[in-house]
C-alpha positions as CSV (number, residue, x, y, z in Angstrom):
1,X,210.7,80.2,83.2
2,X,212.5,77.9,80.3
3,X,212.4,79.4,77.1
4,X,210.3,76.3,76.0
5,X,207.4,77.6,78.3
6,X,208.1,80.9,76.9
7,X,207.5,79.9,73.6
8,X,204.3,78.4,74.2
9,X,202.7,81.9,76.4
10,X,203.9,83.5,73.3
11,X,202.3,80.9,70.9
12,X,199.0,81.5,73.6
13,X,199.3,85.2,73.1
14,X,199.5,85.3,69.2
15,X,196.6,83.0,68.8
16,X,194.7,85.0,71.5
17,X,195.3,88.3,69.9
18,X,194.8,87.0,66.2
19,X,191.2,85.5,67.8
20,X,190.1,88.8,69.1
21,X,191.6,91.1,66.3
22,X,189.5,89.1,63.6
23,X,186.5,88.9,65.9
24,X,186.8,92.9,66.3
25,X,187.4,93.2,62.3
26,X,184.2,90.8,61.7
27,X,182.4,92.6,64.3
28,X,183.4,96.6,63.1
29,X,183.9,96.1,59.3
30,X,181.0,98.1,57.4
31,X,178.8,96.2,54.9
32,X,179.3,95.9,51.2
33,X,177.2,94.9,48.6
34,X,178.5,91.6,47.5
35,X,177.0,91.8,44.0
36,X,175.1,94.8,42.0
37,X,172.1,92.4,42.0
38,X,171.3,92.4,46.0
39,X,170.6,95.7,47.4
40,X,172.1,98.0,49.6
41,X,172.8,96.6,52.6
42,X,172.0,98.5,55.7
43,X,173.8,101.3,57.6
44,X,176.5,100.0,60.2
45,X,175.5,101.6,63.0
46,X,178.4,103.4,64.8
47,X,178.8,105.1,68.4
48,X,179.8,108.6,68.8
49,X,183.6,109.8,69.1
50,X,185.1,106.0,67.9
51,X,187.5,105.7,65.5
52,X,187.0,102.4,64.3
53,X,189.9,103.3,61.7
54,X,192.9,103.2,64.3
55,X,191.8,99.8,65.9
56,X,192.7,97.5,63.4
57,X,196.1,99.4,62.7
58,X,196.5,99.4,66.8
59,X,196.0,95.4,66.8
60,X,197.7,95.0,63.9
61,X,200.9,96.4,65.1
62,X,200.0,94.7,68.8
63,X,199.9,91.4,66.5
64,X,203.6,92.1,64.9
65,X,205.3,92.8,67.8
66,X,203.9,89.5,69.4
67,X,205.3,87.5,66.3
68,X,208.5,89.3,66.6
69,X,208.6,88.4,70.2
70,X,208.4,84.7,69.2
71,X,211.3,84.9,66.8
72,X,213.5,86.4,69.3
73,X,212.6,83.9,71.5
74,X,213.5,81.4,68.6
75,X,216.5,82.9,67.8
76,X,217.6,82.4,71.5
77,X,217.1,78.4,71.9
78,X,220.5,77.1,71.5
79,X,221.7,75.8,68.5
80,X,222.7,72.1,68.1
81,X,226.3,71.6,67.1
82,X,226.4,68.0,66.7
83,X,224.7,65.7,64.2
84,X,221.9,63.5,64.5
85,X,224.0,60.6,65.6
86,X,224.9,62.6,68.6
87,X,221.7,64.0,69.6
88,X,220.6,60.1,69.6
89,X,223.8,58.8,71.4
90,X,222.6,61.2,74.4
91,X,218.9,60.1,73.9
92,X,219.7,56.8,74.9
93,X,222.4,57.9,77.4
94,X,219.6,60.3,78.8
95,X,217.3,56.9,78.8
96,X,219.1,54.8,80.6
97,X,220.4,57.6,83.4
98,X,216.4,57.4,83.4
99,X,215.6,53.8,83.9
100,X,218.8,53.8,86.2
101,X,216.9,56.4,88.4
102,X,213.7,54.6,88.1
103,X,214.9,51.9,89.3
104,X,216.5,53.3,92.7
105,X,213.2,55.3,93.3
106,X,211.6,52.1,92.8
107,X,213.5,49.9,95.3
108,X,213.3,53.1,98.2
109,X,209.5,53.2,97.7
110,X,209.2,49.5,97.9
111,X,211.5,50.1,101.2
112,X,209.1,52.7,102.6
113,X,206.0,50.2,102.1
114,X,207.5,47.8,104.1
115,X,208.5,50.2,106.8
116,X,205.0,51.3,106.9
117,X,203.9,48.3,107.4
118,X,206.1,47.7,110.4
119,X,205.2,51.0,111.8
120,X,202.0,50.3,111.3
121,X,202.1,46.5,112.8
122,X,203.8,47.5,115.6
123,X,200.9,50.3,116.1
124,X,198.0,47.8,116.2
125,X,200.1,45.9,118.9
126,X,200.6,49.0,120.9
127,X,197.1,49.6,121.3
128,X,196.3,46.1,121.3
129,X,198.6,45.9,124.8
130,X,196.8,49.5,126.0
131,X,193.3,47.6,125.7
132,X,194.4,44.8,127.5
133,X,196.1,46.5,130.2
134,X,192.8,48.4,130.7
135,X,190.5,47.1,133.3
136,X,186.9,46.7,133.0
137,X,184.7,48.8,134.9
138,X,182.9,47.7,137.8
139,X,179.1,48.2,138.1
């Protein structure tokens, strides 16, 4: 896999664990009164033996070594010694290898269509001559 398609799982991976751990956070956080004038809010209810306190720490730390991931993977794309100019000089060198190869492909499928169509002309009088050679039946 290119390190450009690794970049992008990676990209997938931080937005997918920064989805679920603020989902989880929304979802476990225990009320608090926003203002002395509302009232208490209600008891979080909570299962038996979970530590909610770890998880957010745990995905936290899942979330950091994620992003540190990326930046190694960063860090590794090559670095471009030449200056703009360059980089544009093999743009349009790259370009017109491109048209140059469009081209051919072009003129061998164009080639193929018209072999095709031989093949498939000289089929029709194939079994054109194999109905003709047949004789009718006699009742």
């Amino acid at each position: 896999m290119d390190i450009i398609s690794q970049l992008q799982e990676q990209v997938n991976l931080i937005a997918h664990l920064a989805f679920n751990t603020i989902g989880t956070l929304q979802r476990d956080a225990p009320p608090n009164r926003l203002s002395p004038n509302y009232p208490e809010p209600p008891a979080h209810p909570t299962e038996e033996g979970t530590n909610f306190s770890e998880q957010p720490k745990l995905m936290s730390s899942t979330l950091v070594k994620a992003a540190k991931q990326f930046d190694a993977l960063v860090a590794a794309l090559p670095i471009s010694e030449s200056g703009e100019e360059a980089q544009l000089k093999r743009i349009t060198e790259l370009q017109a290898e491109n048209d140059a190869i469009g081209q051919e492909l072009q003129k061998q499928l164009e080639a193929a269509e018209k072999e095709l169509n031989q093949v498939q002309e000289l089929f029709r009088q194939a079994s054109d001559n194999c109905l003709n050679l047949k004789k009718p039946d006699d009742n």
